[in-house]
C-alpha positions as CSV (number, residue, x, y, z in Angstrom):
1,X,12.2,-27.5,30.7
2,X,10.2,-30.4,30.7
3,X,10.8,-34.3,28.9
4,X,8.3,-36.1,27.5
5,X,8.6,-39.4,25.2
6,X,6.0,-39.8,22.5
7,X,6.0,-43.3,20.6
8,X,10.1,-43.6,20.2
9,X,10.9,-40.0,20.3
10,X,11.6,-37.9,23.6
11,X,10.8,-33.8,23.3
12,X,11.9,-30.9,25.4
13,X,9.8,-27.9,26.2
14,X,10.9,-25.3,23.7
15,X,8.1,-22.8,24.0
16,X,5.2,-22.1,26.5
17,X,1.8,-21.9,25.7
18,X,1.2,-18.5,26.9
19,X,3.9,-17.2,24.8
20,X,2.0,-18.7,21.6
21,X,-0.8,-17.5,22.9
22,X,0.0,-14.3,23.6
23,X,1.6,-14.1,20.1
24,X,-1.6,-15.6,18.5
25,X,-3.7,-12.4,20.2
26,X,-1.2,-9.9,18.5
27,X,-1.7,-11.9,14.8
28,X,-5.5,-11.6,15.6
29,X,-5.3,-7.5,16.3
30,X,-3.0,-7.4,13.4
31,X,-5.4,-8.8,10.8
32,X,-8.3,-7.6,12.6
33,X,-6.8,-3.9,11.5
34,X,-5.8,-4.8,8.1
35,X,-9.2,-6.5,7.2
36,X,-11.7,-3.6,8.4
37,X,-14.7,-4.0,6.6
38,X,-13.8,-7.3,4.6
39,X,-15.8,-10.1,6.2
40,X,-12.5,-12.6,5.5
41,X,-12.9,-16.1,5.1
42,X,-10.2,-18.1,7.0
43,X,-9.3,-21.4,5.3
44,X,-7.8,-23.9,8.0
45,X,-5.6,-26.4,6.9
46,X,-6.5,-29.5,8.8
47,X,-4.9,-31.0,11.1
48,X,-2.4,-29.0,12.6
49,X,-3.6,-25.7,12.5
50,X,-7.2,-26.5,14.5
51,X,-6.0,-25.2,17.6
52,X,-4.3,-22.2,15.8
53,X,-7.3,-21.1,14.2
54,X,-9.6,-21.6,17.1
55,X,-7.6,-19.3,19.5
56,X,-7.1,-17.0,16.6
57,X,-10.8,-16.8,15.8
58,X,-11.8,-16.1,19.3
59,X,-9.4,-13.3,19.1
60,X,-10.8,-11.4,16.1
61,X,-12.6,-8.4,16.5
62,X,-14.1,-7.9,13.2
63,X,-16.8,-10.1,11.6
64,X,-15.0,-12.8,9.7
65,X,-16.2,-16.7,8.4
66,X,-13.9,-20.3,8.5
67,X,-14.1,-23.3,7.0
68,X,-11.5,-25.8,7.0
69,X,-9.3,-28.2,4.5
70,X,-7.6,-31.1,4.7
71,X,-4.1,-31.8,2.5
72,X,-1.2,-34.4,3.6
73,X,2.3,-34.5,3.2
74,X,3.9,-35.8,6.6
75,X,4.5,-39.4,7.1
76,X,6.1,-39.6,10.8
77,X,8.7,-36.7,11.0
78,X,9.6,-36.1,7.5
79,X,7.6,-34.2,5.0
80,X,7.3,-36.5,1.8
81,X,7.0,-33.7,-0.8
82,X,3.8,-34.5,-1.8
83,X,0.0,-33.5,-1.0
84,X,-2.4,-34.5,-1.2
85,X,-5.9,-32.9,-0.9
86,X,-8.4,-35.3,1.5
87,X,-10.8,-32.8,1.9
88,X,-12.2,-29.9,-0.4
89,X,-13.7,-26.5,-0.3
90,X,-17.0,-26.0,-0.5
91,X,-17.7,-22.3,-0.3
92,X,-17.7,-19.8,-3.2
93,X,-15.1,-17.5,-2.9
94,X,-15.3,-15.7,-5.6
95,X,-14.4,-12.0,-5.0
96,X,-13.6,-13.0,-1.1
97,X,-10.8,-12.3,0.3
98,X,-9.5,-15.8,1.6
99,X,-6.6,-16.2,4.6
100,X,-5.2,-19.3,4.8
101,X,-4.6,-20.8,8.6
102,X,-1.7,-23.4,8.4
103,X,0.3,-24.5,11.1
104,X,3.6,-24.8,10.2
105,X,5.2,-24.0,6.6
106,X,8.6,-25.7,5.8
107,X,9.0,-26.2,2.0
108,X,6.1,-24.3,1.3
109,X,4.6,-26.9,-1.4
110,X,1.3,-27.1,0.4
111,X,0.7,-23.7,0.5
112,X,1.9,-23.3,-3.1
113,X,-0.4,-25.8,-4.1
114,X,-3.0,-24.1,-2.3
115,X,-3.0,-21.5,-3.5
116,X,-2.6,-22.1,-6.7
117,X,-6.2,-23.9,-6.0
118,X,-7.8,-21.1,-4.5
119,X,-6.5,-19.1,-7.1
120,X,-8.7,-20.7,-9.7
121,X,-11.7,-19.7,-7.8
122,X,-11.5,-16.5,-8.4
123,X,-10.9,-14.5,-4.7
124,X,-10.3,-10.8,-4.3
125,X,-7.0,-11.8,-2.4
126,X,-5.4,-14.6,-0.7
127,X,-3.1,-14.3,2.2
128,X,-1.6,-17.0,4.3
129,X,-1.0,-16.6,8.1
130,X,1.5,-19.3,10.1
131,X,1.9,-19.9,13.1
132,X,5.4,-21.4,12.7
133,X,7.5,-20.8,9.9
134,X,11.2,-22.6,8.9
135,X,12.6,-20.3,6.4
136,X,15.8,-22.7,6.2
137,X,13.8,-25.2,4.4
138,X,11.8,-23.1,2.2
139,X,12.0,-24.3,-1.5
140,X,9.4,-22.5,-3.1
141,X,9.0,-18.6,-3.1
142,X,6.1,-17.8,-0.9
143,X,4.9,-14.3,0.3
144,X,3.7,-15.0,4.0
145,X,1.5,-12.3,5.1
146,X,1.5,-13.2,9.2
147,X,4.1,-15.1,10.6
148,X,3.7,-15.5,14.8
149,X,7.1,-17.7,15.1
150,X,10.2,-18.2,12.3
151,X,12.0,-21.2,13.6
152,X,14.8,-23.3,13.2
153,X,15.0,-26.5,11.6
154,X,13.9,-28.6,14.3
155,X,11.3,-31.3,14.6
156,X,8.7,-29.6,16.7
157,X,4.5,-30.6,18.1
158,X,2.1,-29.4,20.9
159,X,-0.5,-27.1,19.7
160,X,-1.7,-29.2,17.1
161,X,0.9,-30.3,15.6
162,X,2.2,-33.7,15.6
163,X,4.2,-37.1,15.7
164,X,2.5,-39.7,13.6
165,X,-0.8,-38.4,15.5
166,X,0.2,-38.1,18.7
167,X,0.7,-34.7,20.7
168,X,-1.4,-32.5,19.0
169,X,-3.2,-31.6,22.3
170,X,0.0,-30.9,24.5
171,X,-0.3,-26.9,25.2
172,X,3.1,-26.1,24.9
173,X,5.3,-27.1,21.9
174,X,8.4,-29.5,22.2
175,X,11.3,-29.7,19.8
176,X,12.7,-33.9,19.5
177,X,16.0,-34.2,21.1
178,X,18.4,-35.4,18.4
């Protein structure tokens, strides 16, 4: 295990990247096989889950579309509990079936809110795919459709995700050492 120190925080290896990797292939067979013949539109939730999605993408097998969204609710290490939405959809989805991309879900507010967005567009389906998922800190009843890692209630970043924007390019993810 490796040490690194980002701003005023020091992180330890806790997972290799060809682990998530290898777990991001399986996710992309899995849906692949459950959306035959449904042209899926894959809603990214910007930042953290751009290097998710792009390694998932280039694992599907089945023709599928993505476009991307951007909602806040970090500041530093600690979620604030509220989003906000910076950057909108643009596509119709209307009678799509629409898979969100996120990154991480801990409380599950954003992808509540979400949701609950999308919902008054009027898709066939929504689903939501993570590639982390803390179901310690879960405070709103969500149904998670594909789940590559459930996690403990650590700080974590590498593969896109972050501390107060730095890190998101490291290939493995690091948990902060209390």
């Amino acid at each position: 295990m490796s040490r690194i120190t980002i701003n005023d925080k020091t992180f330890e290896t806790s997972m290799p990247e060809a682990q998530i990797k290898w777990r991001v292939k399986e996710l992309a067979r899995q849906i692949s096989q459950d959306m035959e013949g449904k042209n899926p539109l894959f809603l990214a939730v910007l930042n953290g889950a751009f290097i998710f999605a792009a390694d998932l993408m280039r694992e599907m097998t089945i023709p599928c579309e993505i476009s991307f969204v951007k909602l806040a609710s970090y500041q530093g290490i600690t979620s604030t509990g509220k989003v906000h939405e910076v950057i909108g959809i643009n596509e119709n989805l209307q009678g799509r079936t629409v898979i969100i991309l996120e990154d991480i879900v801990e409380s599950g507010l954003t992808i509540k809110r979400m949701i609950e967005s999308l919902g008054t567009r009027n898709p066939a389906d929504i689903r939501v795919c993570t590639l982390f998922f803390k179901p310690d800190q879960l405070k709103e009843p969500l149904k998670l459709d594909y789940v590559a890692f459930e996690i403990p209630n650590d700080f974590i970043l590498g593969y896109g995700l972050d501390y107060d924007q730095q890190g998101r390019g490291l290939k493995d993810l690091y948990t902060l050492v209390p």
